[in-house]
C-alpha positions in Angstrom: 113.8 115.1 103.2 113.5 117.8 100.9 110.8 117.3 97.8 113.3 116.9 95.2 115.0 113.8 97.3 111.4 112.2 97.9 111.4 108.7 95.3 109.1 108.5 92.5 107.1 105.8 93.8 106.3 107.3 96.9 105.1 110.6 95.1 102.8 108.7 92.7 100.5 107.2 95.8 97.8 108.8 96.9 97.2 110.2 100.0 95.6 107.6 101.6 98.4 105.0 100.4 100.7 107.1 102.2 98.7 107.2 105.4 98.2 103.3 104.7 102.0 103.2 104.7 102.4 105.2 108.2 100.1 103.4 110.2 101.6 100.0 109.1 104.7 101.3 110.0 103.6 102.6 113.2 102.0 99.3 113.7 105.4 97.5 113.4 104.1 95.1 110.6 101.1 93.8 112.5 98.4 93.5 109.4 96.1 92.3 112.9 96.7 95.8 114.3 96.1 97.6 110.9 92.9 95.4 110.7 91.4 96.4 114.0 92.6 100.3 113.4 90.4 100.1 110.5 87.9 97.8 111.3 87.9 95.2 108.6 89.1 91.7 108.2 92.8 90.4 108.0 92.5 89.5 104.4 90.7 92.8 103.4 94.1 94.8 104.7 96.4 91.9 103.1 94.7 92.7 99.4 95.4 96.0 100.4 98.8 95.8 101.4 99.6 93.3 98.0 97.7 96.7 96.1 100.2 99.0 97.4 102.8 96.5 97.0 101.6 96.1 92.9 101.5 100.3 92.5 105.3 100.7 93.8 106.8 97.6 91.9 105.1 99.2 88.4 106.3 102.5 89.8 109.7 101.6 90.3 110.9 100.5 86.6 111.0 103.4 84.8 110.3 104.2 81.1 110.1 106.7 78.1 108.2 104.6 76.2 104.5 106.5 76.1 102.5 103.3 75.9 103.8 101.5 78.6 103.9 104.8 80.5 100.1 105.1 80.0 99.4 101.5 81.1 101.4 101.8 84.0 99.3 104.6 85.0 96.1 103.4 84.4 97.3 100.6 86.7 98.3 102.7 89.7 94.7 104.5 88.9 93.0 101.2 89.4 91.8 101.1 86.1 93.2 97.9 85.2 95.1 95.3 87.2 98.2 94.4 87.9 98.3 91.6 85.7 96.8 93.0 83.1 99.1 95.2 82.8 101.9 93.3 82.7 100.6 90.9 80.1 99.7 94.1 77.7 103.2 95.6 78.6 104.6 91.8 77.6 103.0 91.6 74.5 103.4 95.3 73.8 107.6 94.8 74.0 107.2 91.1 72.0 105.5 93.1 68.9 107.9 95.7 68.8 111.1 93.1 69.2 109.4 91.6 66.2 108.6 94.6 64.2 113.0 95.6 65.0 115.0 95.4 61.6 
């Protein structure tokens, strides 16, 4: 897969999200495996996993709308959460439905 053919979402994780990604896969699924290959708790890699889940989902629907743009980044940044973000981006598009002639 050349760069240009690589999706969005997958070049807006970071590094470790991507070696996240390859050991999951490599694990066939198994959060048990993924949670003794990095020694914590099931539920510590499931919050993960729902994490990376979260980043690619706000990753995937696309906008040229600057606001929502700079939300969904501070959201894949980890500055604010998931929904958070979706509750400013909702009221965000109800104000400017409103403020449409």
């Amino acid at each position: 897969m050349t760069v240009e053919a690589v999706p969005e979402w997958m070049i807006n994780l970071d590094d470790e999200d991507i070696v996240f990604i390859k050991n999951f896969l490599l694990a066939s699924g198994s959060l048990k495996e993924i949670a003794k290959l990095y020694g914590v708790t099931y539920p510590t890699v499931r919050l993960r996993l729902d994490r990376l889940i979260q980043k690619i989902t706000i990753n995937e629907s696309t906008t040229t709308d600057p606001y929502i743009a700079l939300i969904k980044r501070l959201t894949i940044n980890e500055k604010i959460d998931f929904d958070t973000a979706k509750l400013l981006i909702s009221h965000y598009k109800k104000t400017r439905k409103k403020a449409e002639p």
